[in-house]
VOBA-1610 file (N, C-alpha, C; in pm, whole numbers, padded with zeros to 5 digits, always signed):
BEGIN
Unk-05708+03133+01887Unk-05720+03043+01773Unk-05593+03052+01688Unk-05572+02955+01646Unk-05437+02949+01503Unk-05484+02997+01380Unk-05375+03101+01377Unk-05410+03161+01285Unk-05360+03069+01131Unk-05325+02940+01153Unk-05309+02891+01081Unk-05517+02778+01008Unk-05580+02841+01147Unk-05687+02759+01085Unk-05699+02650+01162Unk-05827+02530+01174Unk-05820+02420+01208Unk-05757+02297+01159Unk-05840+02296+00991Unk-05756+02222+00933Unk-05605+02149+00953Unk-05566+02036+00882Unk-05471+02012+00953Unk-05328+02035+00871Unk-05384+02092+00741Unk-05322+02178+00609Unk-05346+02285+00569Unk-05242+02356+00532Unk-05271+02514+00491Unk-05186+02536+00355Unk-05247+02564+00253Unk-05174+02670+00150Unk-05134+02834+00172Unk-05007+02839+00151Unk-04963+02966+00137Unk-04919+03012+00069Unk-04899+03130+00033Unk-04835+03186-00128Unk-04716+03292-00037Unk-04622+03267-00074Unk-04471+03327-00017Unk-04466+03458-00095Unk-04443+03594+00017Unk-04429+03693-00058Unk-04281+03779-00041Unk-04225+03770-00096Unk-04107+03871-00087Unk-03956+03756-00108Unk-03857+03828-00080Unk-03775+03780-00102Unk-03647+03720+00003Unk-03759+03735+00145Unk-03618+03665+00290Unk-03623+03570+00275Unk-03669+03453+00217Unk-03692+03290+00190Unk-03553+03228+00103Unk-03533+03323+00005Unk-03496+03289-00139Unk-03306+03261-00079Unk-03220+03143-00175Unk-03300+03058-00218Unk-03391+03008-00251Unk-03382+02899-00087Unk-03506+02780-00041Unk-03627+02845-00114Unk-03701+02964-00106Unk-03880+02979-00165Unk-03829+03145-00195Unk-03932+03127-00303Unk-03936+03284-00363Unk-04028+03329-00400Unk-04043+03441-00380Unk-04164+03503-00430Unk-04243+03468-00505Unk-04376+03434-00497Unk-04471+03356-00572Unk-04528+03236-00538Unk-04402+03160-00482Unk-04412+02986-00461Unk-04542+02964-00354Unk-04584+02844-00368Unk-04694+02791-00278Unk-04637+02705-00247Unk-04708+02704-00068Unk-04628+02597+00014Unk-04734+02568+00140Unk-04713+02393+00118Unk-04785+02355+00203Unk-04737+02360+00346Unk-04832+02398+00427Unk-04808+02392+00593Unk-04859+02318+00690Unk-04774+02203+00750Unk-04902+02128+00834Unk-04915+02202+00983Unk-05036+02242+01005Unk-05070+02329+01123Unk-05022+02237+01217Unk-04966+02296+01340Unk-04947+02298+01495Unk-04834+02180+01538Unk-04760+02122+01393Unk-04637+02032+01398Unk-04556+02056+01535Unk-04474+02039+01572Unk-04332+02093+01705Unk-04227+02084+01586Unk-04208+02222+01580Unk-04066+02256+01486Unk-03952+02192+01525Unk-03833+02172+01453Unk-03667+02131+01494Unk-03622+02240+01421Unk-03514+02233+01474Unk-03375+02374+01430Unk-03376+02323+01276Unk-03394+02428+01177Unk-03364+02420+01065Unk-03502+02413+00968Unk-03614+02381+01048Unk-03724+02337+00996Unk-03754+02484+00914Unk-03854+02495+00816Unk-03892+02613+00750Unk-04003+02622+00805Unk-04090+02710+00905Unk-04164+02752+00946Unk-04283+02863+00921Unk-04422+02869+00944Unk-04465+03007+00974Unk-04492+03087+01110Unk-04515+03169+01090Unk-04424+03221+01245Unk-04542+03379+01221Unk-04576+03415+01401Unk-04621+03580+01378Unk-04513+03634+01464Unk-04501+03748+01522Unk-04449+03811+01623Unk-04601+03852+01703Unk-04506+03887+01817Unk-04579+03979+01959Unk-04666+04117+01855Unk-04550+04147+01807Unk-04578+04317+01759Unk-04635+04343+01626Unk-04612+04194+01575Unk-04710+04184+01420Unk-04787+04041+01424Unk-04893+04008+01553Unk-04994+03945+01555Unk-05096+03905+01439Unk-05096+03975+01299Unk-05202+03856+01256Unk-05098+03871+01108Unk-04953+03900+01103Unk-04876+03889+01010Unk-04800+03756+01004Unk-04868+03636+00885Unk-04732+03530+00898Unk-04664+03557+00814Unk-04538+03489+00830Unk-04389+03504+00802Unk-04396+03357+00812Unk-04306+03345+00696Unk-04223+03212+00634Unk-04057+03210+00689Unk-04029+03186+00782Unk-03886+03153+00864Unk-03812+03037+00875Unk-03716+03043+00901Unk-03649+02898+00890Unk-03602+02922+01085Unk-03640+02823+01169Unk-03576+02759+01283Unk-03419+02808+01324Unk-03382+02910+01421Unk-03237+02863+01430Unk-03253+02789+01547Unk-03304+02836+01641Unk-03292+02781+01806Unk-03443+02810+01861Unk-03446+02718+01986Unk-03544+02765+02049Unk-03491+02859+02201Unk-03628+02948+02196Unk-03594+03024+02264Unk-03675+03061+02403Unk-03670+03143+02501Unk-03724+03119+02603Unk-03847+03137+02598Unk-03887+03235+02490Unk-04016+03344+02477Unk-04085+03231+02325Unk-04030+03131+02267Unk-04059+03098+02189Unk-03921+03058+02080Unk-03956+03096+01951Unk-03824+03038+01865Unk-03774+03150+01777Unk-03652+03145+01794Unk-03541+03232+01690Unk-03548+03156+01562Unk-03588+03259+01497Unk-03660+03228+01310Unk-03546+03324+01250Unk-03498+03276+01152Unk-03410+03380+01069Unk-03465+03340+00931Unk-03471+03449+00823Unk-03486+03443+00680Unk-03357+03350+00577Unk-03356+03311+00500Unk-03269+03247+00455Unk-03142+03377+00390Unk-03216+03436+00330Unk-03208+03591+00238Unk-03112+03686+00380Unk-03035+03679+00449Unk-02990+03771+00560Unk-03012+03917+00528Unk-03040+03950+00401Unk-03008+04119+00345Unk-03176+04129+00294Unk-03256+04014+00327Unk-03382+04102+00288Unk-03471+04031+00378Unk-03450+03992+00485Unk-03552+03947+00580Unk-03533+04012+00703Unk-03652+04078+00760Unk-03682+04120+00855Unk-03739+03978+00947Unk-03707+03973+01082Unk-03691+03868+01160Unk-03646+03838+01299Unk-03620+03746+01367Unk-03601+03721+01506Unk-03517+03835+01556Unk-03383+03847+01409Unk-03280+03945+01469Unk-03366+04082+01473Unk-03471+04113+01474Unk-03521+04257+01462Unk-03641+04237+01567Unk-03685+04130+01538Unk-03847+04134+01628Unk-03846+04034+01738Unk-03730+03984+01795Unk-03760+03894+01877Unk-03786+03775+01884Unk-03858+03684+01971Unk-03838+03549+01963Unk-04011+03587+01872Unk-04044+03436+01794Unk-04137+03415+01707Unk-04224+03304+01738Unk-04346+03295+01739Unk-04467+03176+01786Unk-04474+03112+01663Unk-04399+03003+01659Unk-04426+02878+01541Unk-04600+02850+01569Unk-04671+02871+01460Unk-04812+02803+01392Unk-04807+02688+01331Unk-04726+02671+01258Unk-04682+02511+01125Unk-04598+02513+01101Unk-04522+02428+01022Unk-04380+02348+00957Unk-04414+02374+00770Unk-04366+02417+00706Unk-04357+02426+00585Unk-04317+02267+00541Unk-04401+02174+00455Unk-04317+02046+00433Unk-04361+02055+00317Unk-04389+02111+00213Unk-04359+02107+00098Unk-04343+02249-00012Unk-04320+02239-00110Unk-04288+02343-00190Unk-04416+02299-00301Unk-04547+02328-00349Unk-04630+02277-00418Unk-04623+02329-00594Unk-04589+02466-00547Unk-04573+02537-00740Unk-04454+02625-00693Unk-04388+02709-00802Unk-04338+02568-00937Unk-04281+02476-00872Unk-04209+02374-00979Unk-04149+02255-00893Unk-04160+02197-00764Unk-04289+02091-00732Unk-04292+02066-00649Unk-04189+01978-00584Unk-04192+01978-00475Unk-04052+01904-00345Unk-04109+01889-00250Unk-04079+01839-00162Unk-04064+01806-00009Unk-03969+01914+00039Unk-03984+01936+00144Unk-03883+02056+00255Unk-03851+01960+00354Unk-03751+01990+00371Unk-03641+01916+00504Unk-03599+02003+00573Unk-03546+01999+00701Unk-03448+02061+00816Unk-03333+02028+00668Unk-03231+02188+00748Unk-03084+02220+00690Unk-02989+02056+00790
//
């Protein structure tokens, strides 16, 4: 099952600081479950080795095992470069609190 849920929307509350810029600690962000990511897209993502942990990632490439996710933050995100390729769940397409936006590919 997706751990994103059935629904075809998910709220999330972003914790830490590998996002920032783009999202920071606190922010809520909408996710539309089971989208097909593009390079750049802001994603949620688990690993193999942290199965029911999502992570808020941004797209670099796709990869054989799945997709290379990097943090925006390089000095505070733990990520593809540490854990491997990552199983996209949803697409982050909006930013809901504070200041709401739309999210785009870089």
């Amino acid at each position: 099952m997706n751990p994103l849920g059935r629904l075809p929307y998910r709220r999330i509350r972003v914790l830490g600081p590998s996002m920032a810029p783009t999202l920071k600690d606190g922010d809520v962000v909408l996710a539309k479950n089971r989208k097909e990511p593009r390079e750049g897209d802001v994603v949620v993502v688990t690993w193999v080795t942290r199965p029911h942990q999502l992570s808020i990632k941004r797209v670099t490439q796709a990869d054989d095992d799945g997709w290379h996710v990097e943090g925006d933050n390089q000095y505070a995100s733990t990520d593809s470069r540490d854990l491997g390729p990552a199983q996209v769940h949803g697409v982050v397409v909006a930013r809901l609190w504070p200041h709401p936006r739309l999210l785009s590919s870089r």
